[in-house]
C-alpha positions in Angstrom: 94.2 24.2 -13.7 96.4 24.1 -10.2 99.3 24.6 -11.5 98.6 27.4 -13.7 96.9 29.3 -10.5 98.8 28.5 -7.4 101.3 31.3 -8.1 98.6 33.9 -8.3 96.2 32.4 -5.8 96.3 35.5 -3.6 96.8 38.1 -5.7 93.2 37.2 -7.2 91.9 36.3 -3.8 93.3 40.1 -2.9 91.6 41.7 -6.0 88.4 40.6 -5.4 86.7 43.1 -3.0 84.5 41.0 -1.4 81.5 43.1 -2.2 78.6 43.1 -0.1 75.9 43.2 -2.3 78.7 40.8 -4.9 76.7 41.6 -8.4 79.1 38.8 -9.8 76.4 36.8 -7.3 73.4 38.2 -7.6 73.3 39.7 -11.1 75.5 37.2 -12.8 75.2 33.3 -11.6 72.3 31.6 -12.8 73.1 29.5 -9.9 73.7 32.4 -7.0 76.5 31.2 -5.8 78.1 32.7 -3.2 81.3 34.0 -5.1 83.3 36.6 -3.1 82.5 33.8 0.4 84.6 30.9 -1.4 87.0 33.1 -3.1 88.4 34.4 0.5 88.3 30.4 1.6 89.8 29.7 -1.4 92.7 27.8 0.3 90.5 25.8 1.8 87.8 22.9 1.9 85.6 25.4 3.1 85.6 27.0 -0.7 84.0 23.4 -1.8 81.8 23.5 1.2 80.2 27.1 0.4 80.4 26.3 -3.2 78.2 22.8 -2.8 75.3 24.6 -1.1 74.3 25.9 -4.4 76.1 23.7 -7.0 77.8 20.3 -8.0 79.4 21.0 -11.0 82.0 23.3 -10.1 84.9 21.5 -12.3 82.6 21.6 -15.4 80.6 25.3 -14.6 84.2 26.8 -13.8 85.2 25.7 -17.1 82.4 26.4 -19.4 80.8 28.4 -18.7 80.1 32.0 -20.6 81.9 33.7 -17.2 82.5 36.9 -19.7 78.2 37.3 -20.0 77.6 35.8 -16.3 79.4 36.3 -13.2 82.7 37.9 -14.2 80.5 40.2 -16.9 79.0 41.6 -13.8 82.0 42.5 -11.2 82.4 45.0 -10.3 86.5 45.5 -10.7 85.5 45.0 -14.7 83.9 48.6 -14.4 87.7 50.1 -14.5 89.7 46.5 -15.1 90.0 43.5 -15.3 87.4 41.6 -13.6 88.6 38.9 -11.2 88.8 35.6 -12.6 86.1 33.8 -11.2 86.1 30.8 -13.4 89.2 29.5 -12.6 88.7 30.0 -9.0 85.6 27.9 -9.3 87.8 24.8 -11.3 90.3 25.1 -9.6 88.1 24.3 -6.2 86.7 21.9 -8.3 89.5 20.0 -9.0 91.1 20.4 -6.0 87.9 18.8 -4.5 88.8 15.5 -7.1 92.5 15.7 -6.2 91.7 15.4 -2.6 88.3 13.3 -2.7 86.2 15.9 -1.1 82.6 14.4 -0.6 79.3 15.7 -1.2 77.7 16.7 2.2 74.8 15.3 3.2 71.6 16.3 5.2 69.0 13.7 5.6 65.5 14.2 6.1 63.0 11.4 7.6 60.6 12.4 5.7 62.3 12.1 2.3 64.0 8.3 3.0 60.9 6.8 1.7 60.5 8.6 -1.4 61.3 7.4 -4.5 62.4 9.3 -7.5 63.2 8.3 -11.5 65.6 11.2 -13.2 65.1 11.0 -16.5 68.5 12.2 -18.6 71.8 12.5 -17.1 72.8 15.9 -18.3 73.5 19.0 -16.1 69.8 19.4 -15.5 69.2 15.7 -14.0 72.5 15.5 -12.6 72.1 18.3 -10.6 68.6 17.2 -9.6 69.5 13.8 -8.6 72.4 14.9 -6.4 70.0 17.6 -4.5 67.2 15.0 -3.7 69.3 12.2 -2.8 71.4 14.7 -0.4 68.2 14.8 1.6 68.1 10.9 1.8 65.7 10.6 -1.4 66.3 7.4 -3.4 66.9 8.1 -6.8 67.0 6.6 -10.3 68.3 8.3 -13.1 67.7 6.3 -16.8 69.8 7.6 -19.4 69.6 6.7 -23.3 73.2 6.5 -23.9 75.9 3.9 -22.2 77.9 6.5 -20.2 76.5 9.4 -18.0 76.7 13.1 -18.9 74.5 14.1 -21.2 75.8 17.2 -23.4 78.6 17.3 -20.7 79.8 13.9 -22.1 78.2 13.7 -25.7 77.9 17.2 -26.8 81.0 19.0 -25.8 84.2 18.4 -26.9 87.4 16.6 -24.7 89.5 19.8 -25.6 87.0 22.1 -24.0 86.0 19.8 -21.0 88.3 17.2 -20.3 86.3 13.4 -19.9 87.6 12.7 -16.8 86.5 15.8 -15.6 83.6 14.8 -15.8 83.7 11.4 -14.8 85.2 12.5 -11.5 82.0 14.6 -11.0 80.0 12.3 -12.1 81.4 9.6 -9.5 80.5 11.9 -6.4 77.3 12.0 -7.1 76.7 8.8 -7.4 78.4 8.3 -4.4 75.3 9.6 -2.6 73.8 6.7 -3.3 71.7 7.3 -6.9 71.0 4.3 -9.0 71.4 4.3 -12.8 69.5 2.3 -15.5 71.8 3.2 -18.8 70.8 2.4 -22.2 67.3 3.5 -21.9 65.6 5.4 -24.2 62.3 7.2 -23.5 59.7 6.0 -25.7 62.0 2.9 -26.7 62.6 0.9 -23.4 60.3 2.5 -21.2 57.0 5.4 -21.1 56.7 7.8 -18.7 53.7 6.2 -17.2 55.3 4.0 -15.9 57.4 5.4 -13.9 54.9 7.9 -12.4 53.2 4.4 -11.5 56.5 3.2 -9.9 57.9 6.5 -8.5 56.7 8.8 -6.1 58.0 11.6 -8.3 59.3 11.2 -12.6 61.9 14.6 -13.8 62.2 14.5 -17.3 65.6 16.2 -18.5 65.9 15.0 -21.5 67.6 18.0 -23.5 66.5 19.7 -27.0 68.5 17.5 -29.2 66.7 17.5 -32.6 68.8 20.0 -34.6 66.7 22.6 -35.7 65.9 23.1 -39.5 66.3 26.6 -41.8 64.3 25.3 -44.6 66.6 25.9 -47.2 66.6 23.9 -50.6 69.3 21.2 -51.1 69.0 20.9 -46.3 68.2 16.9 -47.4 71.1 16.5 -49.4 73.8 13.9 -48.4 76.1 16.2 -46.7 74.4 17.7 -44.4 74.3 17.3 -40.8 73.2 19.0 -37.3 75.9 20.0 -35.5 74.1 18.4 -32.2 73.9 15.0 -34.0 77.7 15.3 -34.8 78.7 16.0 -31.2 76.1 13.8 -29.9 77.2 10.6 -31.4 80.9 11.4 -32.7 79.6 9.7 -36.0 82.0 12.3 -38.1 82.9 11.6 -42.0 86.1 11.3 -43.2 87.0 15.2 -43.4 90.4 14.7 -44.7 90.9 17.6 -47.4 87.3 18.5 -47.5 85.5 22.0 -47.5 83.2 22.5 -44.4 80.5 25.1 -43.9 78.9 25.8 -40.2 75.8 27.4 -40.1 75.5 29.5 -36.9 77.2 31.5 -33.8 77.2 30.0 -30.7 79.0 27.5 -28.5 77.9 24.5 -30.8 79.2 25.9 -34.0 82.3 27.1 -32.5 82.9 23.1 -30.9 81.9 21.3 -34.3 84.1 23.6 -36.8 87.1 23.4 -34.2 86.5 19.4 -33.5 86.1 19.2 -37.8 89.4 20.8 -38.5 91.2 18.8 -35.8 89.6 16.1 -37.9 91.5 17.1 -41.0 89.3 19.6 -42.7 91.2 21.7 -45.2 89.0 24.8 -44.9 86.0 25.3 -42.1 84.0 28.3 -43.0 81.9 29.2 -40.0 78.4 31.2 -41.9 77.0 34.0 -39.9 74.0 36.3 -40.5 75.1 39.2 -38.1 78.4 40.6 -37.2 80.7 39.0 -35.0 80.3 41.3 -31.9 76.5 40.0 -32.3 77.7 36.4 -31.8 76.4 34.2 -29.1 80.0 32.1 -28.4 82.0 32.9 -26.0 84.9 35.6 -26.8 87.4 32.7 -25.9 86.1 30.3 -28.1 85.8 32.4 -31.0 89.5 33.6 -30.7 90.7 30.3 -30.4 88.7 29.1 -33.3 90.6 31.7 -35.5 93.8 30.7 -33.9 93.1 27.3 -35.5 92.6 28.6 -39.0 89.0 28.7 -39.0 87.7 31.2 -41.2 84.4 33.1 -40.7 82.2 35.0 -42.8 80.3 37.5 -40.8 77.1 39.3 -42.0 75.9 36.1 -44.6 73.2 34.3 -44.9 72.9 30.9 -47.3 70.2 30.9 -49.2 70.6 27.5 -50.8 72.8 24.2 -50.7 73.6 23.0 -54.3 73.8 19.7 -55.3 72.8 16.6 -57.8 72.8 13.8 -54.4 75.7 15.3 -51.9 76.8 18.9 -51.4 78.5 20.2 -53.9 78.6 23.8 -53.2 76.8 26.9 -51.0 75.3 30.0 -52.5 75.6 32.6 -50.1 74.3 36.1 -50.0 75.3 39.4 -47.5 73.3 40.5 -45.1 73.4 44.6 -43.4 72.1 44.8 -40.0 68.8 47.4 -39.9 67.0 49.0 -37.1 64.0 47.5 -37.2 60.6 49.2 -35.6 60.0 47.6 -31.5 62.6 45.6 -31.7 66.3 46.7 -29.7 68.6 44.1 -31.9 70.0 44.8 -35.1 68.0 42.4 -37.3 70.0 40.7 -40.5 68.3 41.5 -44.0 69.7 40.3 -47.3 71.5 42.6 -50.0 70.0 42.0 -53.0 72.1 41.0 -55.7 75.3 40.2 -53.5 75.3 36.4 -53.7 78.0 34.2 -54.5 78.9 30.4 -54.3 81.4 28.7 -52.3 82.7 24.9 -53.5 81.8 22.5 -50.1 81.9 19.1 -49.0 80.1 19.2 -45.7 77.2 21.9 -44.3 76.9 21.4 -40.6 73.7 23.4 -38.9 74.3 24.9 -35.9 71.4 27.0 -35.5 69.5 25.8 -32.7 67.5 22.8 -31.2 64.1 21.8 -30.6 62.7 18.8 -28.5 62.5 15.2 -30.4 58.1 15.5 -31.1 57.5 11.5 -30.0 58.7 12.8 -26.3 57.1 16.1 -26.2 53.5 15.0 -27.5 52.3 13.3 -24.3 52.5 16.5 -22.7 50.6 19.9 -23.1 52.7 22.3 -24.9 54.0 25.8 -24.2 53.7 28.8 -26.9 57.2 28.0 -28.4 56.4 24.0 -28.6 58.2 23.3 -25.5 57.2 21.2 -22.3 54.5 23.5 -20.5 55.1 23.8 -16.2 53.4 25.4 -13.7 55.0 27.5 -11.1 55.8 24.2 -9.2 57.5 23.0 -12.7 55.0 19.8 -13.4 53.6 19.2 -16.4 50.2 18.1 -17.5 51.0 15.0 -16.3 50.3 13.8 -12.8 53.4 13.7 -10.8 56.0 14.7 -13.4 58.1 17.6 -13.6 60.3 18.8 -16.0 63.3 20.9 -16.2 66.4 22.2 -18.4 66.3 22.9 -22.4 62.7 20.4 -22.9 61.0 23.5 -21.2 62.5 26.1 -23.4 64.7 28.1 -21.2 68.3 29.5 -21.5 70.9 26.7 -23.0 73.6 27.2 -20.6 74.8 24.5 -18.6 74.5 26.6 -15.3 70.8 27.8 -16.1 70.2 23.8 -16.8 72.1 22.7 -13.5 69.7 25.7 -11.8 66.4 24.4 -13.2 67.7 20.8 -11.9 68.0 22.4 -8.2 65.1 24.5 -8.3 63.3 21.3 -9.6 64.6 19.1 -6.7 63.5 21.6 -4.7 59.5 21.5 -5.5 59.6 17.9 -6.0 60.9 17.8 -2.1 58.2 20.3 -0.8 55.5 18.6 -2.7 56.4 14.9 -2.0 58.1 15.2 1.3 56.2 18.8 2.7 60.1 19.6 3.1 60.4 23.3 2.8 
């Protein structure tokens, strides 16, 4: 990432016009950060310095996230241009802050160094939560199911699109603050959460949405068929040498799986979706580069069924047109009648979504959409824990997740520690 920006450094620290009111800030980050202020220190450790008030990811965040729909969708140079390139000024600050062993900063409070504190997940939600509370002297635990830290950032996105020691580096700072970990334990398995609300002064639960969210198809039990979370999650991939694979879906989870199964050896990836491309969640980028990799994708199609005696054996499809529907802005999908056809597969992978696993979510009263309910001070039912990050239903982006783990640190320090 250095190498590829030193050269233009200043011409993109000259295009950026340091706006006042910087809508690439206030309109676009999920995590306000103060964009034009580290550009113009972008030479700097200052950048790292202005960037850490709001964030600790800003190697992963400069690299993943959707910058087209956030922060560089809303500058203002895009009106007439090209907007400035935010996201590679946020990695490369990033990485220059690995390269150079920039530390978290730290601001202890009295009143926190008592307090105790039990994380639960590791992803960018309880990362980013852990590294806020124990900046202000709280101890913290984090327990994580897996044996290595990260969450989606290690199990669920691929080493092409974040590199791992990326986030390992990351990783390493923040537990260089001083936050304990307790790997290879599993929620419900090794440990419930009343005991650590017994133990701690304060429990976060960020344990994801991981459960791979059904269509309800016939033949969706067949051998054959897997969830594209599952896949990514545990890297427990068949042997796709010469096979037909289908994706179900549009986002940044279909584009990963079809582009990590055809590095795997797939002859054909078809990636299935019910509206038209410019409708599609994934990133631009991702999308491009997915076609650049001979991944084929059928726009406008729904499936209808999976055929097969015990595996998949094939995929009847059928086209969709996109109708203005009554109250509703988007362009809904509805099938043409009589336009099916089959395709001959070896593998369906679902990418369509995500839902909490039910044994986790059960303990705790519910929202309308079957997600983890929070008050305003996001705690649950549950006396002293709070929750955060896809488990309470809100945007799957890893900045929205890394936000709901700051704003979560944040009421658990005013409501613990009375620290404002």
């Amino acid at each position: 990432m250095k190498g590829i920006i030193m050269k233009e450094i200043e011409e993109i620290r000259s295009y950026c016009l340091n706006c006042k009111n910087s809508q690439c800030r206030i309109k676009g980050c999920p995590l306000d950060n103060c964009i034009p202020e580290f550009i113009h220190e972008i030479d700097s450790k200052k950048a790292y310095e202005i960037l850490c008030n709001t964030t600790v990811l800003p190697a992963i965040c400069g690299r993943i996230c959707p910058h087209e729909k956030q922060c560089e969708g809303s500058c203002i140079r895009g009106i007439k241009g090209e907007p400035v390139s935010i996201g590679a000024m946020e990695a490369y600050i990033g990485d220059l802050s690995i390269e150079n062993n920039y530390e978290l900063s730290i601001e202890v409070d009295e009143r926190a160094k008592d307090k105790r504190v039990a994380v639960i997940g590791s992803g960018p939600a309880g990362l980013t939560c852990a590294a806020f509370l124990a900046r202000r002297g709280v101890k913290v635990t984090i327990y994580e199911k897996h044996d290595k830290l990260g969450g989606l950032l290690t199990h669920g996105i691929p080493d092409f699109r974040l590199p791992r020691e990326v986030v390992e580096k990351t990783i390493e700072k923040i537990l260089d603050l001083g936050v304990e970990t307790k790997l290879n334990q599993e929620l419900g398995r090794d440990f419930e959460i009343e005991d650590l609300a017994k133990k701690y002064d304060a429990v976060f639960v960020a344990i994801g949405a991981n459960i791979p969210a059904k269509m309800n198809v016939e033949g969706e039990g067949l051998e054959g068929v897997y969830g594209g979370n599952y896949l990514l999650e545990y890297n427990k991939h068949p042997n796709y040498t010469g096979k037909k694979v289908a994706i179900i879906g549009g986002g940044n989870v279909a584009m990963d799986s079809a582009r990590t199964i055809k590095k795997l050896g797939a002859s054909e990836v078809y990636v299935i979706y019910r509206r038209a491309e410019e409708q599609m969640p994934a990133e631009k980028k991702e999308i491009a580069d997915a076609k650049k990799e001979g991944i084929e994708f059928l726009f406008q199609t729904n499936i209808v069924k999976i055929l097969g005696k015990e595996k998949v054996e094939k995929l009847e499809c059928i086209k969709t047109e996109l109708v203005k529907k009554e109250g509703e802005n988007r362009l809904s999908p509805v099938n043409i009648e009589g336009s099916n056809f089959i395709l001959d597969m070896d593998y369906v992978v679902m990418a369509t979504g995500s839902k909490p696993e039910n044994n986790i979510i059960e303990k705790f009263e519910k929202n309308e959409y079957g997600y983890i309910k929070i008050d305003e001070n996001m705690q649950t039912s549950i006396s002293k824990v709070f929750a955060g990050g896809d488990i309470v239903g809100q945007k799957a982006t890893v900045a929205w997740a890394a936000r709901s783990g700051r704003d979560a640190a944040e009421k658990i320090l005013k409501i613990t520690c009375n620290i404002m």
